[in-house]
N, C-alpha and C positions, 0 to 999 in steps of 0.2 A: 088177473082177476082174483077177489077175493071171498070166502064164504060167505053168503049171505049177507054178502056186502057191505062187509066189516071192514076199515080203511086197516092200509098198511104201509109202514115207513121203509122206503129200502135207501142202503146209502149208494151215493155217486162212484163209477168206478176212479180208481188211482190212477196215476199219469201213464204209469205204466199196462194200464189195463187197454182190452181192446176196447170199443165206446159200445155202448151198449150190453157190456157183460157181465154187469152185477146193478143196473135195472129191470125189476119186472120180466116176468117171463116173455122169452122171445114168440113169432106167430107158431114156432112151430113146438112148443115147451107146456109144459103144465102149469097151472098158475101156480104162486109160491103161496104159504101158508097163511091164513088170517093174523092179524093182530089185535090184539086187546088190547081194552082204556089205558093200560099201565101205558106211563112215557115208553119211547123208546131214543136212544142216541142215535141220532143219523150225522155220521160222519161227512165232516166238509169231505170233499172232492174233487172230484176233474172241473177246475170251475168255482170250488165254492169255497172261498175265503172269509173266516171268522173276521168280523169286526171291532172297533173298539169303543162302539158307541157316538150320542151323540147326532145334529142335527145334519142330513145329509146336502151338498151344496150342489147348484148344478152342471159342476161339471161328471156329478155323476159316479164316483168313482164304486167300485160293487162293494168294498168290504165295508165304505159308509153305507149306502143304501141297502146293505144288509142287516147290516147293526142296527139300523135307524127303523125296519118295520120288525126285528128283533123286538124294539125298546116297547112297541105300540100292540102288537100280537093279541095282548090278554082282554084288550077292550075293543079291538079293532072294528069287530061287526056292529059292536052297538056304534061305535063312533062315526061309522059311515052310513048308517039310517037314522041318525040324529042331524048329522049334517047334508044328508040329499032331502032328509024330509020322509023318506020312507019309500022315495021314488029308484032307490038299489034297485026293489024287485021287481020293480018293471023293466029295467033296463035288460036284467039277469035273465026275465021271461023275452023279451027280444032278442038277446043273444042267441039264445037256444034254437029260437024259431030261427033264426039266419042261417044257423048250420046248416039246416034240412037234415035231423039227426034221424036215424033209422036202428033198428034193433039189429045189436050185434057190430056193428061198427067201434073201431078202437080211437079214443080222442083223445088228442094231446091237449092238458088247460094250463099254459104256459104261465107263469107268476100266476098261481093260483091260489095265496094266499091261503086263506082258513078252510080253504075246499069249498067256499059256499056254492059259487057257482058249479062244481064240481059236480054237487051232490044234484042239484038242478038238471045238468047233462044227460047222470046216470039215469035219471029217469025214465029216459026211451028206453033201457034197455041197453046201451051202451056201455065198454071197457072204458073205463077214465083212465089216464092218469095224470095226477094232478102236483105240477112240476113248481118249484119253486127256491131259490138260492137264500132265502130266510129259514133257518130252521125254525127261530120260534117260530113263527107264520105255521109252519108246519107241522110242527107237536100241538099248537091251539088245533090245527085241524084236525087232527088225527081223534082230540079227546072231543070236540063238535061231532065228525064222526063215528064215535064210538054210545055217544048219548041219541045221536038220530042218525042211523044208519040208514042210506039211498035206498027207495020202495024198491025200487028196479036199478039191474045193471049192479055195476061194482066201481068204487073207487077207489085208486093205489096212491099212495105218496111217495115222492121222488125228491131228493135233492138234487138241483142240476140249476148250470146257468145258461141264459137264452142266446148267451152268445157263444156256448159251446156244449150244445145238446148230448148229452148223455145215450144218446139212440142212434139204433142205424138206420140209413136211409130209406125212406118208402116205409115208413112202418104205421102210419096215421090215415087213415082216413079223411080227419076233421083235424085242423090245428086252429086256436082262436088262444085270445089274450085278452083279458078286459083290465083295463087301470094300471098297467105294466108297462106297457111299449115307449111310454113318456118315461120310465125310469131307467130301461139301459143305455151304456154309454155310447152303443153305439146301432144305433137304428138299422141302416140297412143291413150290418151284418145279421142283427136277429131276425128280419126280414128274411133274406137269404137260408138263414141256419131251418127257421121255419119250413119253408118250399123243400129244401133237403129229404125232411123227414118226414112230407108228407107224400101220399102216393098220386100216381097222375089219375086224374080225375076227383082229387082228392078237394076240398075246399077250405080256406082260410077266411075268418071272422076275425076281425077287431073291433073292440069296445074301449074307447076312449074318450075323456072329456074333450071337448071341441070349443069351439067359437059361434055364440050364439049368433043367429041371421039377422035378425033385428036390431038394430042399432042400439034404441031407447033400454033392449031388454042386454045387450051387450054391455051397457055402460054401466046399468044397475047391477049386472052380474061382477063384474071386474071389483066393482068396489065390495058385493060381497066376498069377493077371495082375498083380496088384499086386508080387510079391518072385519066384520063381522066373524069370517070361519077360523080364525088363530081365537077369537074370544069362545066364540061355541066349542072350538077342542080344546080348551082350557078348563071347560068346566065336565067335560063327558071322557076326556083322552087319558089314557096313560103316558103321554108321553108329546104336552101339546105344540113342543118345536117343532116338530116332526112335521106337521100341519100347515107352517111359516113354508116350507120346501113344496108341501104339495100347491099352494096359489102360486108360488115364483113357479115352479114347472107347466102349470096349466096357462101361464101367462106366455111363456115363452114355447109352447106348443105351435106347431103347424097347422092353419087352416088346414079344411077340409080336403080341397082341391090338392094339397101340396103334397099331403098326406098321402094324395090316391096314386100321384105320382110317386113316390118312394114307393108305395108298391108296386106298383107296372115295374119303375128300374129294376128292381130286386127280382122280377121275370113272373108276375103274378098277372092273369089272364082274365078275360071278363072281369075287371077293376070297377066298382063302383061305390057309392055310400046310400045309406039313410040315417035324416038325424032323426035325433028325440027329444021330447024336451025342448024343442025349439034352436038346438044347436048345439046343446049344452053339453049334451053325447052327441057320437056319432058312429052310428056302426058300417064300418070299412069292411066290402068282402072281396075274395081272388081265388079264382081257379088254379088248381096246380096242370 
């Protein structure tokens, strides 16, 4: 936790470190000290390999799709309310409400990008912290952050990768993901890594773009990912290849059903969805 709810960057532990010994204070620790607007260096880590830029492909590999939301970072949030429309914050307020978030509760916001949804979280009252193997991603958040710091609660930023969680087990209350679980390479395990580190009775939310229900509104959507949304990040993006990866990844996503099923495999309990949007999200939840 951090004062007055001023974000903080800690780095990922080293190979050699124990997991979870140089994130964030443990349940039983003090919280570690505030940070201020200055950057701060968060050292890759257990997991988190620098990149070398460039558009990521989908087989996914981390130190492309690291480098690749690197490249987009500094525009990111306008560029994704220009291209939903403005419909983000509705999504972001549905996630929330899915948690059943409660004051005092610790939440893990796994690719959590610029903290937006982060900050949203903290609002109940809730410990964030908000995980993510982009460091720019993360330094944008940190300085969003530091200009609008959470009314309530507190958010910490973390480098770590989702398929080797930086935390010890049972340490979450709440684990959710929104717009991420389509980018690691490999699903169930972050699935799995997820369930780990939450506690039992604990709950798991996902937020991801889905497969609209409607046919007529399915066919009109596919052809905007494929030729309309490369033109719109073209003119709004920092980085609008980047943009060319996100319709090939939404294209090649999992129905709904298929999706709910990799969470059951992965040992996720009371397994259901609701869409939004008409299909277009859809939020996945699971009991631990």
């Amino acid at each position: 936790m951090t004062a007055m709810g001023k974000p903080d960057v800690a780095r990922t532990p080293e190979p050699d470190e124990a997991p979870g010994s140089a994130v964030g204070p443990k349940p039983d620790e003090a919280p570690g000290p505030a940070v201020g607007p200055d950057p701060v260096v968060v050292e890759p880590g257990r997991g988190v390999q620098p990149g070398r830029g460039g558009r990521a492909g989908l087989d996914k590999r981390p130190d492309q799709v690291a480098a690749m939301f690197d490249q987009v970072a500094r525009r990111y949030d306008i560029t994704n309310a220009v291209l939903s429309a403005g419909m983000d914050r509705g999504w972001r307020k549905a996630t929330a409400r899915e948690l059943r978030l409660a004051e005092g509760q610790r939440v893990l916001d796994l690719a959590a990008g610029t903290a937006t949804s982060s900050r949203a979280f903290a609002a109940a009252g809730t410990e964030v912290l908000a995980c993510d193997f982009s460091v720019g991603m993360l330094r944008a958040g940190q300085a969003r952050l530091a200009r609008r710091p959470p009314v309530a609660g507190s958010v910490r930023l973390v480098a770590g990768d989702g398929l080797r969680l930086p935390f010890p087990d049972a340490a979450f209350d709440r684990v959710t993901i929104s717009f991420g679980l389509r980018n690691v390479a490999d699903v169930p395990a972050c699935l799995a890594e997820l369930r780990r580190v939450t506690r039992p009775g604990g709950r798991l939310v996902v937020c991801e773009f889905s497969q609209p229900t409607w046919g007529p509104m399915r066919r009109v959507y596919l052809e905007y990912l494929m030729r309309a949304l490369p033109a719109v990040a073209r003119a709004v993006s920092s980085s609008a290849d980047s943009y060319v990866y996100l319709a090939e990844s939404i294209r090649a996503w999992p129905a709904q059903p298929d999706l709910a099923g990799l969470l059951t495999a992965a040992g996720w309990t009371n397994v259901g969805w609701r869409n939004l949007t008409g299909g277009i999200v859809a939020l996945h939840h699971g009991d631990r």
